[in-house]
C-alpha positions in Angstrom: -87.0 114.3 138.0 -87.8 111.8 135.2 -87.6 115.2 132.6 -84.3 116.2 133.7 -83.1 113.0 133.5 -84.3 112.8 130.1 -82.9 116.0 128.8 -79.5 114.8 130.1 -79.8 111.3 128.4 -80.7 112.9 125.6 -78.0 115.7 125.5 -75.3 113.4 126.3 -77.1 110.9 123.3 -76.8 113.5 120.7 -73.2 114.8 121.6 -72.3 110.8 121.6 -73.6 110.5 118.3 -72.2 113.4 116.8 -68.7 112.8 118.0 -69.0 109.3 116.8 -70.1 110.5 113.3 -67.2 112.9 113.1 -65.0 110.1 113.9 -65.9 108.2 111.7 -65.9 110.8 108.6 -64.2 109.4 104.9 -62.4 112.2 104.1 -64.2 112.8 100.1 -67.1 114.9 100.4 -69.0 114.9 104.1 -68.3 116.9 106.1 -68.2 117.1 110.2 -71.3 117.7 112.3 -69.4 119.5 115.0 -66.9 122.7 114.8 -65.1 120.5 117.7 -62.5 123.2 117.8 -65.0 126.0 118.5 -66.9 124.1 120.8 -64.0 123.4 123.1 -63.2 127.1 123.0 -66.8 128.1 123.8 -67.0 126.0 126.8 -63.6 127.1 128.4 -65.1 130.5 128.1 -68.1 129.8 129.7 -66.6 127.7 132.4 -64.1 130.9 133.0 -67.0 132.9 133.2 -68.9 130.8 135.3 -66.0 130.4 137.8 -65.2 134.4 137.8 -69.2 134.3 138.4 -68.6 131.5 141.3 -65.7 133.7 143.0 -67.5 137.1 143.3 -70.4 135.1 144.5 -69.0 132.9 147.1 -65.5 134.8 147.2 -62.6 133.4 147.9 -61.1 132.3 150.5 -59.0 134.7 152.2 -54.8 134.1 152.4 -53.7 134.0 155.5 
């Protein structure tokens, strides 16, 4: 239990950090740590897939 939290902590700790870098970017010379635009498209794909995945697994509920 004290592992997953962990990895959750720490996931959510780096994504924090990185968005808060990428704020926080002067605009000569660095660059952002995070395609944020790519990102968001990646996980509405996988969320789409996971909820097509969901519906043939459970199926939906039938219309009356």
């Amino acid at each position: 239990m004290r592992m997953l939290l962990g990895m959750i902590v720490g996931v959510s700790l780096a994504l924090g950090v990185a968005f808060f870098h990428d704020r926080n970017v002067p605009t000569d010379g660095q660059h952002q740590i995070v395609n944020w635009d790519v990102l968001r498209t990646v996980t509405q794909d996988q969320m789409a897939a996971v909820k097509r995945l969901w519906d043939n697994t459970i199926g939906k509920p039938r219309q009356a």
